[in-house]
C-alpha positions in Angstrom: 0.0 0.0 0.0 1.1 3.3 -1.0 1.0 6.6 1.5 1.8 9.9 1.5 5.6 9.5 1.6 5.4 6.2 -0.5 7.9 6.9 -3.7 5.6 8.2 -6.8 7.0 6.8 -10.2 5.4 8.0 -13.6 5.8 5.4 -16.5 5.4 7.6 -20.0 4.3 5.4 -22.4 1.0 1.9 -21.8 3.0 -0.7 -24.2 4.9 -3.8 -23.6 7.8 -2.1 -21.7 5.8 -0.1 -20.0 3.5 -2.5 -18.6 6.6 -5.0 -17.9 8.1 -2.7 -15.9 5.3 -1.3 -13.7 5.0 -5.3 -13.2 8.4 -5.7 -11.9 8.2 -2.5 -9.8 5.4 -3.3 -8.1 8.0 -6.2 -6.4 11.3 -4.0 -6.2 9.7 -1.0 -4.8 6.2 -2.8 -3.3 4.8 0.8 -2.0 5.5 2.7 -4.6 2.8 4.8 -6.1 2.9 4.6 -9.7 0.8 6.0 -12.8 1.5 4.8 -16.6 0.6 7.7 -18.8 -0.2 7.6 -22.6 -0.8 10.0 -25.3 -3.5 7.7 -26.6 -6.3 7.2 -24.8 -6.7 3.5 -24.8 -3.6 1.6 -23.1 -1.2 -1.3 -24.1 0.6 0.4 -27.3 2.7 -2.1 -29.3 0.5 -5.0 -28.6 -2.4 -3.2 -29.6 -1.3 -1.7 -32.6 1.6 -3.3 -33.5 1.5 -7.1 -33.1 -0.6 -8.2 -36.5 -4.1 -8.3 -36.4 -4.9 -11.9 -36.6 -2.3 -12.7 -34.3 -4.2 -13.2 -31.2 -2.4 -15.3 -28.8 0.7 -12.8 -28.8 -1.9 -9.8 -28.2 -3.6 -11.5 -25.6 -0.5 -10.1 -23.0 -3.2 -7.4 -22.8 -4.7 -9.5 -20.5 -1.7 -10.1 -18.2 -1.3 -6.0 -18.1 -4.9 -5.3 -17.3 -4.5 -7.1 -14.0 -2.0 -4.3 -13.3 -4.8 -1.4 -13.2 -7.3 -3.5 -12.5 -6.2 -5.5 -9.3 -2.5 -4.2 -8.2 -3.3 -0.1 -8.3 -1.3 1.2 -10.3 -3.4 4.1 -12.2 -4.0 4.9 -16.0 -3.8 7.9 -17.4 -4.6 8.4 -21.6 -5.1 11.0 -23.7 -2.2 13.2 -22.2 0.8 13.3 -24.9 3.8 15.0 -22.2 5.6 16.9 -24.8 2.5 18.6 -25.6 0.1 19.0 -23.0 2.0 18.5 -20.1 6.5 18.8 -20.2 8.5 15.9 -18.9 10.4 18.6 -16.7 6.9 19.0 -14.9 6.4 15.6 -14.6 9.7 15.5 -13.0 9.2 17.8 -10.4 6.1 15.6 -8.9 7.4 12.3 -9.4 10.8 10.8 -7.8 11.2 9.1 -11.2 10.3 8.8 -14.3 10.5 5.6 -17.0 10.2 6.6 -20.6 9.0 3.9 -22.7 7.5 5.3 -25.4 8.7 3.5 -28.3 9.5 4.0 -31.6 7.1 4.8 -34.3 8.7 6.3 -37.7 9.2 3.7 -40.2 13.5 3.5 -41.2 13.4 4.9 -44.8 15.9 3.1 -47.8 18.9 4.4 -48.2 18.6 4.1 -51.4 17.4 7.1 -54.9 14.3 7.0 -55.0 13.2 5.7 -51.9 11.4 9.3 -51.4 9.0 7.7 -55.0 4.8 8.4 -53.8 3.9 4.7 -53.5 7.0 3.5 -50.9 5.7 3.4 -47.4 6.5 1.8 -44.3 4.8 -1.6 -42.7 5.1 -0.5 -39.3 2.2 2.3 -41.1 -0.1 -0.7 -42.9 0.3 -2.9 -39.7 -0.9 0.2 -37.7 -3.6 0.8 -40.5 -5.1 -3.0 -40.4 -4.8 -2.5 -36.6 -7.0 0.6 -36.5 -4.7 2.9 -35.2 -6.2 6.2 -35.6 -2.4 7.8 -36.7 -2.7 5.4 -39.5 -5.8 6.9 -41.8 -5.7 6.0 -45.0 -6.7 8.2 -47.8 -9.7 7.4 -50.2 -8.3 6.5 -53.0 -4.8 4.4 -51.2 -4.4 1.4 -52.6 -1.6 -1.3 -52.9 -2.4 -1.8 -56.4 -2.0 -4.9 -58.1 1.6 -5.6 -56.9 3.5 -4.9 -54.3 7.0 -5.5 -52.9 7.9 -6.0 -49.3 11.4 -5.2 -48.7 12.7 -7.2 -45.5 13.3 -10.5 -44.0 12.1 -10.2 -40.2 8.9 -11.0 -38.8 7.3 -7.8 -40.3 8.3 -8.2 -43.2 6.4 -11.6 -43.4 3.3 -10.3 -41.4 2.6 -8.0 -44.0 3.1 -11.2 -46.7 0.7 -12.9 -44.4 -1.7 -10.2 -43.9 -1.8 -9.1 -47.8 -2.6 -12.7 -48.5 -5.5 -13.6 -46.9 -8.9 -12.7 -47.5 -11.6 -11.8 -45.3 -12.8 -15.2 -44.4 -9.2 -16.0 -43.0 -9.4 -13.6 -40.5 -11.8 -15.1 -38.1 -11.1 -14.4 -34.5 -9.1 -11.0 -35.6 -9.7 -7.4 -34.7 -8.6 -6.7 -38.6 -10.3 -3.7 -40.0 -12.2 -5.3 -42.7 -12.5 -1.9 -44.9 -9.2 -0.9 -44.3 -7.2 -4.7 -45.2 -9.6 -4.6 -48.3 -8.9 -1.1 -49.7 -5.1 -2.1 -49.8 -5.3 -5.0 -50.9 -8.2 -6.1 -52.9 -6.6 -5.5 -56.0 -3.2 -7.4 -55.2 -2.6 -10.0 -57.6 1.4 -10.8 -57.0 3.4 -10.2 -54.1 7.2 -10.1 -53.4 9.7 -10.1 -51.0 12.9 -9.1 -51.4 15.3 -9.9 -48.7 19.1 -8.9 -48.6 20.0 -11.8 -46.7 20.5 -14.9 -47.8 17.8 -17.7 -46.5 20.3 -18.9 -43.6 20.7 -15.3 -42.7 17.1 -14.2 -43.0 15.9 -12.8 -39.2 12.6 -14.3 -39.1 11.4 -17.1 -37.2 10.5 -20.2 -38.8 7.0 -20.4 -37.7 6.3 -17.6 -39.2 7.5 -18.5 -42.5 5.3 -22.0 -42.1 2.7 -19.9 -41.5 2.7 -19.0 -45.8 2.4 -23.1 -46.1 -1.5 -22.7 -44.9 -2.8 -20.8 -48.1 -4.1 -22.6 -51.1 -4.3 -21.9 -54.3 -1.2 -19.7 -54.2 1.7 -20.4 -56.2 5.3 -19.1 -54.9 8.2 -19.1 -56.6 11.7 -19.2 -55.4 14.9 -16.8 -56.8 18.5 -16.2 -55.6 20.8 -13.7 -55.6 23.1 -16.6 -55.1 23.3 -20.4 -55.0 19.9 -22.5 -55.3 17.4 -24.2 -53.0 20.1 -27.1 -52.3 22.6 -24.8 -50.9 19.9 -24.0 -47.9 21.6 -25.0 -44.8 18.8 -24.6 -42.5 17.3 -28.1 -43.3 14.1 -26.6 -41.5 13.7 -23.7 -43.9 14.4 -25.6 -46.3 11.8 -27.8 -46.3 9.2 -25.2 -45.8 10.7 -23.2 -49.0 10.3 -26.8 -50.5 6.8 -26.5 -49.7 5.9 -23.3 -50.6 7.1 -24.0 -53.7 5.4 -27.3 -54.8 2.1 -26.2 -53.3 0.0 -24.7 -56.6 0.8 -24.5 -60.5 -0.3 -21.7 -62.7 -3.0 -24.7 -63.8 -5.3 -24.4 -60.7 -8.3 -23.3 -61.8 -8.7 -21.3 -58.2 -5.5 -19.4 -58.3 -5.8 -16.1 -56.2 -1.9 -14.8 -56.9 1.6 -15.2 -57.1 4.3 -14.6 -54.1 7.7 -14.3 -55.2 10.0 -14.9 -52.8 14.0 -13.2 -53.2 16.7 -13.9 -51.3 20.1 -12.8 -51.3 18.9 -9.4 -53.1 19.5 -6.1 -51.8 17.3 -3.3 -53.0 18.9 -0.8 -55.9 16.8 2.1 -56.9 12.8 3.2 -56.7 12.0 3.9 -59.8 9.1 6.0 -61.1 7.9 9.7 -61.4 4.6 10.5 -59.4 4.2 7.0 -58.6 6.6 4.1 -58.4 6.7 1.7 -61.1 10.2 -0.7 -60.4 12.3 -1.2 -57.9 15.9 -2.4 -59.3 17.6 -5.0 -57.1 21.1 -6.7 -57.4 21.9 -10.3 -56.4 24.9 -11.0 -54.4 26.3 -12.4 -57.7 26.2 -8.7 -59.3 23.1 -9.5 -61.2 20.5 -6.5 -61.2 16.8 -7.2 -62.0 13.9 -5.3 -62.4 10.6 -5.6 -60.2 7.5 -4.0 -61.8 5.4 -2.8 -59.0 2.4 -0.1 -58.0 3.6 -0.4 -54.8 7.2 -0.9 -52.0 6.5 -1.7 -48.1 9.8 -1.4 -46.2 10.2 -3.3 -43.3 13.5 -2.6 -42.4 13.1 -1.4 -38.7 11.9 1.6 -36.9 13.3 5.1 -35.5 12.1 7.9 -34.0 13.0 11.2 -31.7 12.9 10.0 -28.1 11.5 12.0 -25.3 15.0 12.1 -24.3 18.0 11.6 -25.7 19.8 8.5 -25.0 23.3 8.0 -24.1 25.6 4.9 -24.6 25.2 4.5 -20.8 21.5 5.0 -21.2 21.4 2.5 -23.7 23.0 0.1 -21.8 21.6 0.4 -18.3 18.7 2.3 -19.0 19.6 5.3 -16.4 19.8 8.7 -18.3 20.3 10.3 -14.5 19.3 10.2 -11.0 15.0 10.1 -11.6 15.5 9.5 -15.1 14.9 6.2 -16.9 14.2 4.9 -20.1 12.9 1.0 -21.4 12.1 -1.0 -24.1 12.6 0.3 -28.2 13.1 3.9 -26.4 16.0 2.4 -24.8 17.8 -0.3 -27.5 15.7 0.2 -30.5 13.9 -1.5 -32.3 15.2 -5.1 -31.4 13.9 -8.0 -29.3 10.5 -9.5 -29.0 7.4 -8.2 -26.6 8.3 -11.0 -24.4 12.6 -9.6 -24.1 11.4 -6.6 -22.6 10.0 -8.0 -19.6 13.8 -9.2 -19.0 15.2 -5.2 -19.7 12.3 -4.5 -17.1 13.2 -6.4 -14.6 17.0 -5.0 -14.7 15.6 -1.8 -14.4 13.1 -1.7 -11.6 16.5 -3.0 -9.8 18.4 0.1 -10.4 15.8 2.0 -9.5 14.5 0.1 -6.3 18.3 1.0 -5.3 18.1 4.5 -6.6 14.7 4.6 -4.1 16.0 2.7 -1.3 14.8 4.3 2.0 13.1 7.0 -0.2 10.9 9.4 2.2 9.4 11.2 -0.8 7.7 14.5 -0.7 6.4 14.7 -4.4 3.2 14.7 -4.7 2.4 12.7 -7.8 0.2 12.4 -10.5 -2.5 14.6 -7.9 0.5 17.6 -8.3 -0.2 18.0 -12.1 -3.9 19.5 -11.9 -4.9 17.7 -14.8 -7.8 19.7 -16.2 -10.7 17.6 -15.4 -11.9 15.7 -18.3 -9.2 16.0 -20.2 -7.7 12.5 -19.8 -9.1 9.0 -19.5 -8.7 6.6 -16.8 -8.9 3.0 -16.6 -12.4 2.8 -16.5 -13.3 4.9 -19.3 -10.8 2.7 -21.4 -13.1 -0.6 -20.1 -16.2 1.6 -21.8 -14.1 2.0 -24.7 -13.4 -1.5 -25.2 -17.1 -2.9 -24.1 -18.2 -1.0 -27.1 -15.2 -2.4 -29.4 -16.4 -5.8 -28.8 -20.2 -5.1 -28.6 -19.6 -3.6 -32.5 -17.1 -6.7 -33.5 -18.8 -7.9 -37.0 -19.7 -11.7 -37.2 -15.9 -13.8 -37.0 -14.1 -11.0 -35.1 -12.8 -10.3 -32.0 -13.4 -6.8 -31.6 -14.4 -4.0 -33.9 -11.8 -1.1 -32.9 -12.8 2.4 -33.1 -10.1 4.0 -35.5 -10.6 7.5 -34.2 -9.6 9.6 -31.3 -12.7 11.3 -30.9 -14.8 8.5 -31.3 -12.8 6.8 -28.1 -13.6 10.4 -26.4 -17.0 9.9 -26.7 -16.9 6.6 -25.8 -15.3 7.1 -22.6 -17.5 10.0 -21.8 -15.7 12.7 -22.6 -16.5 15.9 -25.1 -14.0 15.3 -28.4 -13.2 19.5 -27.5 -11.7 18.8 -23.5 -8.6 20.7 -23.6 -5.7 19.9 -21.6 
């Protein structure tokens, strides 16, 4: 139980990190007060919007976190973007310290001419799109045409293969948004991926490559920049590239598209004027080859402008200063699964249950801020928010997630003009 004096800990930013470490706070400083603030107003960030719609299980660490606001006290506090409505020095001077897990949102850009070419755009912006997120609005007339390259080899990279793929029907159990997953690609006839790495080198896990083994009537075919299918050393990948590629023939009456996949091909030039129409890539034997494409998804990582800036000693213990902290993608970018951060949590709720040790604290918390009432959401008006998500899920889904800020407001019970 917290009092008075107990020490009062702000967590900026609600996703994995975030959550993990008020979780291992709660055990290294047991009466500390502690409030996880979000610019958003519904909670849980990266698992919400990030982790691929129809991939359930992995979102359901929601679940875990809720317990955290719902049974162990620690408070909520969305729709407050500190920055803008409130400055981290002022949330310093109320709380004895601070964690700042906010992430990283901005897609990494090619470093490549042309990469600038309308029609390149990031995956971490379509997974956020097919998650609802309401940053992610896509324009009227945004397709993905009727091809499109994914340039990558990790486990985005193949979520958005995965998620391009399927069709509505596949989708049961998902909080996809339907209209959104079918404006981008309900024209897509061919799909590639172009990975500089070889197979063997290729960063994503095998299960999610064996997940492309589940769709019929889908032809794949193999290229690469180097070497064949033989030369695979990973006997494991390459028996699910073995797969993949004797599953369909162009002679299936039922064929819904092509997926090319490239390996050992680094990514050239963008081509195109107002929109892109090729991307040159070159094998790692020096052959180049051109893609023809209305569309290029990079998912080559993420970067961003941290709340604060992070030094080499930040980065590797996660202490900017004395009251200062910083976890998760904020802290080591963009690296590690939702489930490694709860390790990177646990090593920092140790530093700081040492820097609070014996702690007789005389801030006075997230009560010191004089929020303007009504102009954030608490836990319960998050609960409202998602009653009505899954109370509006169409038939086969999980949830149907309102894609706006101010339809959340209202949902909550707040008026979409509260100021801060």
């Amino acid at each position: 139980m917290s009092d008075s004096n107990s020490p009062k800990i702000a967590i900026i930013g609600s996703g994995p990190s975030g959550c993990y470490s008020a979780q291992a706070l709660l055990k290294t400083v047991p009466n500390a007060e502690i409030t996880v603030f979000d610019r958003l107003p519904v909670p849980f960030g990266l698992a919400r919007f990030g982790v691929a719609a129809d991939h359930q299980g992995t979102k359901g660490v929601t679940k875990q976190f809720a317990r955290l606001f719902e049974r162990q006290g620690v408070k909520f506090v969305g729709n407050l973007n500190v920055g803008e409505h409130v400055e981290l020095d002022t949330i310093r001077e109320h709380f004895d310290a601070i964690i700042v897990a906010t992430g990283l949102h901005e897609d990494r850009q090619l470093d490549i001419p042309g990469s600038a070419t309308p029609g390149v755009v990031g995956a971490g912006y379509i997974t956020r799109a097919l998650n609802s997120h309401p940053e992610a609005k896509l324009p009227l007339d945004y397709s993905l045409g009727e091809v499109c390259i994914v340039v990558g080899a990790g486990n985005v990279a193949i979520d958005c293969m995965r998620l391009l793929t399927k069709n509505g029907t596949e989708f049961t159990g998902s909080d996809v948004h339907d209209d959104n997953h079918q404006q981008l690609s309900g024209k897509l006839r061919e799909l590639h991926l172009v990975s500089r790495s070889g197979v063997d080198q290729a960063k994503f896990d095998d299960s999610m490559l064996r997940e492309m083994t589940h769709f019929e009537h889908v032809r794949h075919e193999l290229h690469f920049g180097s070497g064949d299918l033989a030369a695979v050393t990973n006997e494991n990948r390459r028996d699910i590239l073995t797969i993949l590629q004797d599953k369909c023939t162009d002679a299936d009456p039922e064929l819904r598209g092509v997926i090319h996949w490239w390996f050992g091909f680094a990514p050239h030039e963008v081509h195109g004027g107002n929109l892109v129409d090729t991307l040159e890539i070159v094998g790692e034997d020096g052959t180049h080859a051109l893609i023809k494409t209305d569309s290029v998804i990079t998912a080559i990582g993420f970067q961003g402008d941290p709340l604060v800036p992070v030094t080499e000693a930040g980065r590797e213990t996660g202490k900017i200063e004395q009251g200062l902290y910083v976890g998760g993608w904020a802290r080591r970018g963009p690296r590690g699964t939702i489930a490694s951060q709860r390790i990177d949590a646990l090593e920092l709720a140790k530093i700081i249950g040492a820097d609070l040790a014996d702690l007789n604290s005389t801030k006075s918390g997230v009560a010191g801020l004089n929020l303007a009432p009504g102009s954030t959401i608490d836990y319960d008006g998050w609960k409202r928010i998602e009653q009505k998500e899954i109370e509006a899920a169409r038939s086969g889904r999980a949830r149907h997630k309102f894609d706006s800020i101010e339809e959340m407001l209202k949902e909550a019970g707040m008026q979409p003009t509260s100021q801060h």
